[in-house]
LOBA-607406 format. One record per residue (C-alpha): residue in one letter; x, y, z. Coordinates in pm, whole numbers, padded with zeros to 5 digits, always signed. Layout:
<atoms>
AXYZ ...
</atoms>
This chain:
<atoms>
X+00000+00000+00000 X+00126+00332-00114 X+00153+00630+00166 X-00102+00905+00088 X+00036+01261+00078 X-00217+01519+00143 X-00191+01888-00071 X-00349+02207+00015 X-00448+02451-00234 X-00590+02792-00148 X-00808+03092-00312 X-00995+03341-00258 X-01310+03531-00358 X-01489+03846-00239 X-01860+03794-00165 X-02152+03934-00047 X-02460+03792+00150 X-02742+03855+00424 X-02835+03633+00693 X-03252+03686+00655 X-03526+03527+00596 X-03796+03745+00412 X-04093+03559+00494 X-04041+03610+00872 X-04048+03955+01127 X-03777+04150+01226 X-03815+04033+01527 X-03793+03667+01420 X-03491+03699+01241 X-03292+03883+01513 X-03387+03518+01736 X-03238+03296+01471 X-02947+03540+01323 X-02876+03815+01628 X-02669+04078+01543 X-02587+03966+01148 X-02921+03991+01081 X-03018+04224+00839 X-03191+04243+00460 X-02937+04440+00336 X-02592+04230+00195 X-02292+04265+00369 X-01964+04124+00207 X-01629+03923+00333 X-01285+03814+00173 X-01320+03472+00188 X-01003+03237+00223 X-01134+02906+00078 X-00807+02597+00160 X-00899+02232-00012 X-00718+01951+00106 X-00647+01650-00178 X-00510+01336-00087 X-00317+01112-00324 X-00035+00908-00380 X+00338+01042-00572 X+00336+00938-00930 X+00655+00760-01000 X+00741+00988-01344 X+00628+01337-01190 X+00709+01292-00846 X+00368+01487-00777 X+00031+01409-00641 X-00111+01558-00851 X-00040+01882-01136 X-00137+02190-00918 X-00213+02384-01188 X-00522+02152-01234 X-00642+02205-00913 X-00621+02556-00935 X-00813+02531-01252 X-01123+02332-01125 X-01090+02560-00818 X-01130+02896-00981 X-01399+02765-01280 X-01613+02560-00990 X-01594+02783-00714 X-01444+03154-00743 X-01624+03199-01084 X-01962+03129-00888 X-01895+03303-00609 X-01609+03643-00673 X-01792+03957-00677 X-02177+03824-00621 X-02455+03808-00396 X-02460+03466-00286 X-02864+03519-00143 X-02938+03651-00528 X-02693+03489-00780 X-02610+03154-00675 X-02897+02985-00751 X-02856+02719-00429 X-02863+02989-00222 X-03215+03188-00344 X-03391+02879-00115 X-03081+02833+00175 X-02936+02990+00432 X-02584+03142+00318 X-02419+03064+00652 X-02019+02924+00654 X-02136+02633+00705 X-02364+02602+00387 X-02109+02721+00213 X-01862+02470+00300 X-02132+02215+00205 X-02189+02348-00094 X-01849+02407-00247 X-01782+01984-00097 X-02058+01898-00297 X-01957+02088-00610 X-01580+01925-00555 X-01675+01604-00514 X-01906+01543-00822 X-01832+01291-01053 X-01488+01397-01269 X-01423+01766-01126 X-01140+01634-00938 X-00836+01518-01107 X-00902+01102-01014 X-00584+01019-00854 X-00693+01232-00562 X-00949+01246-00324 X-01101+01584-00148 X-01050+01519+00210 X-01081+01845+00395 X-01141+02223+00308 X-01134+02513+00522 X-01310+02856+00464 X-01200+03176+00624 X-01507+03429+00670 X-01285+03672+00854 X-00958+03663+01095 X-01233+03574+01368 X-01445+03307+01250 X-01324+03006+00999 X-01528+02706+00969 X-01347+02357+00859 X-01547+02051+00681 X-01369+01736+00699 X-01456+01404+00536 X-01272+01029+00597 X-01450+00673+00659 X-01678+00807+00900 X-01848+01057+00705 X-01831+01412+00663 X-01787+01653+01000 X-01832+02004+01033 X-01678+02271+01271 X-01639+02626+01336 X-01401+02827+01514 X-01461+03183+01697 X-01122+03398+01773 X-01106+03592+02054 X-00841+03785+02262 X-00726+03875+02615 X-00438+04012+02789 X-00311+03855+03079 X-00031+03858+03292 X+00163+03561+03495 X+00471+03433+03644 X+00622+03096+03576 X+00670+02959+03948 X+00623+02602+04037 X+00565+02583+04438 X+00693+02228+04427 X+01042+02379+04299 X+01292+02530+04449 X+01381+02951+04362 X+01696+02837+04188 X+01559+02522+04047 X+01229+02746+03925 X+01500+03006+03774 X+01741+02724+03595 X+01349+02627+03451 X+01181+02910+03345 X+01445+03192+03321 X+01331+03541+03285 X+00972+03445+03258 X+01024+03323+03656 X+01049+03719+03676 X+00885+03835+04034 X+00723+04077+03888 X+00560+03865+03621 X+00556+03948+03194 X+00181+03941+03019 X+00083+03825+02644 X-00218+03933+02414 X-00369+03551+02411 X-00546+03442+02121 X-00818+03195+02155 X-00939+02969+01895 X-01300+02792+01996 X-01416+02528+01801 X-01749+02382+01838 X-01855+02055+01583 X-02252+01962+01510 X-02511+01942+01259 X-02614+02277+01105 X-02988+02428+01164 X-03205+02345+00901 X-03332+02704+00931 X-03028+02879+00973 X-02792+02675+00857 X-02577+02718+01116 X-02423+02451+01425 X-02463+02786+01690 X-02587+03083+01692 X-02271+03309+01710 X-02424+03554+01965 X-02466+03277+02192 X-02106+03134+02155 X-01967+03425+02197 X-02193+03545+02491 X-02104+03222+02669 X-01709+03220+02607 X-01659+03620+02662 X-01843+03572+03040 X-01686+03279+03137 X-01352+03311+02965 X-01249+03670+02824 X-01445+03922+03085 X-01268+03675+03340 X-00892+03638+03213 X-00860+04022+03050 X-00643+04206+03197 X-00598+03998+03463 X-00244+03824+03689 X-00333+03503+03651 X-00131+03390+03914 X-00295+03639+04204 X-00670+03719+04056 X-00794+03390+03955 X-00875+03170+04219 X-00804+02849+03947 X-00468+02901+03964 X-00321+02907+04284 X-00099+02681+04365 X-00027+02591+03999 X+00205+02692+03736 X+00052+02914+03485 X+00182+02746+03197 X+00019+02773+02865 X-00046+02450+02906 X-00219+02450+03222 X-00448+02796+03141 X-00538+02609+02801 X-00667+02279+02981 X-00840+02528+03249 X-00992+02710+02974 X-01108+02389+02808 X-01279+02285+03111 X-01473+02612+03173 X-01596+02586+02861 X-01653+02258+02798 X-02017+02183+02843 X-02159+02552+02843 X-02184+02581+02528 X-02446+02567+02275 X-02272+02288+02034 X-02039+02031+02129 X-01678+02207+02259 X-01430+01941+02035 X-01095+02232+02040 X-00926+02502+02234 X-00591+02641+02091 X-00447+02941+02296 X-00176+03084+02131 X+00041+03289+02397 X+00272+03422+02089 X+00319+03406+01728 X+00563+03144+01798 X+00361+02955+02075 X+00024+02724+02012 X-00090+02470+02256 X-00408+02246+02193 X-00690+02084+02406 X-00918+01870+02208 X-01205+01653+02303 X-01136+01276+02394 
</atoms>
């Protein structure tokens, strides 16, 4: 059996589109949508990432000609979508919700019919980028096809690296200058991601109010600037890695929610990323 080697290919198209439903109040569509709703279009850059799987041809040493790809990618997909109104010129969309996640559906379905692809590889994940805050990722193996989205959100915290089971010198050999006394702080950024079957109606797995009503009370309004180590009762007596605020963080949230909680990734720097998922 031949080891698979997986390619990502990315584009990008500027759209516009309206979360509302014309047959119902203003009032109704505020409940379903919240603050995106409105009749009037508003537009996004859209970063759309496809994932093909396949195996190195002996002669080429690719998996497959990229310039193919990029071919079906722009004629299936940016042609469509670049510089429209998805709600009024994508004829799917007159009769469905335009949410991220629709539109992940979608462009899967359009990707995976019968000889679009290039047939020595096979679609097996794409990601689409509505804006720096909210990116949705459909994913598709044995099981079936799974859906997520991810909400972005920020805090500034400070901390010192101290472990009370260390010694000083053995906690400054460990941790350096960020053993500091007087602590050091970061601008955290905090990927959410929540996985589960989109609303018929809406066409989304959460309402994005409600996620982000949830995670800014129990984790942002909490954490902002904040000392981790002497504000927040959850941390005393423990070291306030990265790794241990990004368990703590899973755990708060884990639960609350109003979709199932499968990722956290806290990213303390550019450099540093550290990842809770669901078992």
């Amino acid at each position: 059996m031949h080891q698979k080697v997986k390619m990502t290919r990315r584009v990008a198209f500027s759209s516009g589109h309206r979360y509302w439903i014309a047959s119902m109040s203003v009032s109704e569509n505020r409940k379903l949508f919240g603050e995106f709703a409105s009749p009037y279009n508003h537009g996004h850059n859209y970063i759309l990432d496809v994932e093909v799987s396949g195996s190195i041809d002996a002669k080429t040493g690719m998996v497959v000609n990229i310039k193919r790809i990029d071919d079906v990618l722009k004629q299936k997909i940016v042609a469509q979508f670049d510089g429209k109104s998805i709600n009024d010129e994508v004829s799917h969309f007159l009769s469905k919700p335009s949410s991220l996640e629709g539109l992940m559906t979608y462009i899967v379905d359009e990707l995976t019919q019968p000889g679009v692809l290039p047939p020595e590889v096979a679609l097996t994940k794409i990601r689409l980028e509505e804006m720096p805050t909210l990116y949705g990722e459909l994913t598709m193996d044995n099981a079936g096809r799974s859906i997520s989205l991810t909400r972005t959100y920020e805090f500034a915290a400070s901390h010192r690296l101290h472990s009370p089971f260390l010694s000083e010198q053995e906690n400054i050999d460990l941790f350096g200058k960020c053993n500091n006394p007087a602590g050091h702080g970061h601008n955290y950024l905090l990927e959410v991601t929540l996985t589960g079957e989109p609303d018929i109606q809406t066409g989304m797995i959460a309402n994005l109010d409600e996620i982000d009503r949830h995670v800014e009370s129990l984790i942002v309004d909490r954490y902002d600037h904040r000392n981790l180590n002497e504000d927040l009762p959850e941390f005393q007596g423990r070291t306030t890695t990265s790794e241990v605020v990004a368990m703590e963080i899973f755990e708060r949230l884990n639960g609350q929610l109003p979709a199932s909680l499968t990722r956290i990734r806290l990213h303390e720097t550019a450099r540093n990323m550290f990842e809770v998922s669901a078992q």
